[in-house]
C-alpha positions in Angstrom: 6.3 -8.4 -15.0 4.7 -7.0 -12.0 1.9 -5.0 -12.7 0.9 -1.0 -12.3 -1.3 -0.7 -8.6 -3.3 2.8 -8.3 -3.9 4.4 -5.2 -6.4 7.2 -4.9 -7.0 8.8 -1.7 -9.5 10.9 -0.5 -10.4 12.8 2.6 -13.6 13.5 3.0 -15.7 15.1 5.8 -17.2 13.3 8.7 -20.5 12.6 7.0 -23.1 9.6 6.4 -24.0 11.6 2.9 -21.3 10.1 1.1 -22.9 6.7 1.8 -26.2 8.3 0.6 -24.7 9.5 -3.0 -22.8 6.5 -3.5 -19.3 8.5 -3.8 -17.2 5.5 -1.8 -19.4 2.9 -4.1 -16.5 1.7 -5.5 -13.6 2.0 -2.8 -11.7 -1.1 -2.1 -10.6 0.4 1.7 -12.6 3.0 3.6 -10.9 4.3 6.8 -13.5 5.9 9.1 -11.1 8.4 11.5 -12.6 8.1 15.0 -12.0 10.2 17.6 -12.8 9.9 21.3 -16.3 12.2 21.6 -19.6 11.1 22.1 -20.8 12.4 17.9 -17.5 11.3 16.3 -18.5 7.8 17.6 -21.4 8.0 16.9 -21.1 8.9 13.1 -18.7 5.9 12.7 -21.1 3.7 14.1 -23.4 4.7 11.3 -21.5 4.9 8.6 -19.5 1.4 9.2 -22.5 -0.6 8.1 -23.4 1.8 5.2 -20.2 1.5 3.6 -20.8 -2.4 4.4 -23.6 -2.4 2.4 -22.0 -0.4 -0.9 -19.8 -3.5 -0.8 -16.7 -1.8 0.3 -15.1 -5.1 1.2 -12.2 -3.1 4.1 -13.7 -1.1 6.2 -11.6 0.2 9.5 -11.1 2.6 12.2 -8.8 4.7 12.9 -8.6 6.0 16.4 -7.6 9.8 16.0 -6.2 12.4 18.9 -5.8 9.9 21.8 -5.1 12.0 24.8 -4.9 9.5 27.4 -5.8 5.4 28.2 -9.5 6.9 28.5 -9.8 8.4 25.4 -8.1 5.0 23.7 -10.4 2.6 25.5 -13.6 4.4 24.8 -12.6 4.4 21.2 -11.7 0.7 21.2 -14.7 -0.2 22.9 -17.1 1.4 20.9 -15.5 -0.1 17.9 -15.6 -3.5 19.1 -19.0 -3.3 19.9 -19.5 -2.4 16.0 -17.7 -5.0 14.7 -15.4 -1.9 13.2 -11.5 -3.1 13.9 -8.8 -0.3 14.7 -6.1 0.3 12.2 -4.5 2.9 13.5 -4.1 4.9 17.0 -3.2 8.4 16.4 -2.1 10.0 19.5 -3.7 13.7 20.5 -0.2 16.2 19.2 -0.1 19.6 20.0 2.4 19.9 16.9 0.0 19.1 14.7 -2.1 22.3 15.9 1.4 24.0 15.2 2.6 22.7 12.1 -1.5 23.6 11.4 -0.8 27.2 12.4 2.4 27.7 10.3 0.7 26.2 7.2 3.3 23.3 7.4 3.1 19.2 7.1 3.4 18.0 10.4 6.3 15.4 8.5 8.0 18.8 7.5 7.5 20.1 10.8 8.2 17.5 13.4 8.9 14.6 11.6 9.6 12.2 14.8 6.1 13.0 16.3 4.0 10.0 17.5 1.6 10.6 15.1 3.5 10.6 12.1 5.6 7.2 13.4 1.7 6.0 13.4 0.7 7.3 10.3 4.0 5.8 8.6 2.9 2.3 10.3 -0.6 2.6 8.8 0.7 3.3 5.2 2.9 0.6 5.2 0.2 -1.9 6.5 -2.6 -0.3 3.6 0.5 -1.2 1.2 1.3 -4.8 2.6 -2.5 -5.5 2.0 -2.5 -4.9 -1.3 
């Protein structure tokens, strides 16, 4: 008999204070979205080793709205340098800012985008792991 699995997601804002209260304590995976600007970085960089000392024993990035090489490689290489290794890469899509205006999933919206195809490969990796 194969046994029940939960999954509980949350989405959080980008902030060290969940670290502080202890609210990811118990997390088996925290996914730190990353995106390529000097603060976003930086806040990664912080909170990787935080969550590494709660004990969360997964902790990845998740390279979020990837214009271009520059934008990819400066997220890479500041994770790399942070011992934080990239799940995902989420390419920049301006129909997420319209699905975002209509008040519609960007799945419902434009299910082929790049980013969803990511997002979909990123699931199904989270799942394989267990």
């Amino acid at each position: 008999m194969q046994e029940a699995r939960e999954l509980t997601i949350l989405d959080m804002e980008a902030s060290v204070e969940h670290m502080s209260r202890g609210t990811v304590r118990y997390c088996d995976t925290l996914l730190i979205v990353v995106e390529p600007y000097y603060r976003a970085l930086e806040t990664a960089g912080r909170m990787a080793p935080l969550a590494r000392g709660l004990g969360i024993p997964r902790v990845y990035a998740i390279a979020n709205k990837l214009r271009d090489e520059r934008d990819e490689a400066a997220v890479l290489d500041y994770c790399a340098r942070h011992d934080l290794e990239v799940l995902a890469r989420i390419p920049f899509d301006e129909a997420i800012i319209e699905a975002d205006r209509s008040g519609v999933a960007l799945i419902d919206y434009a299910p082929g985008a790049a980013a969803v195809d990511e997002v979909r490969r990123l699931a199904e990796r989270l799942a394989a792991q267990g």
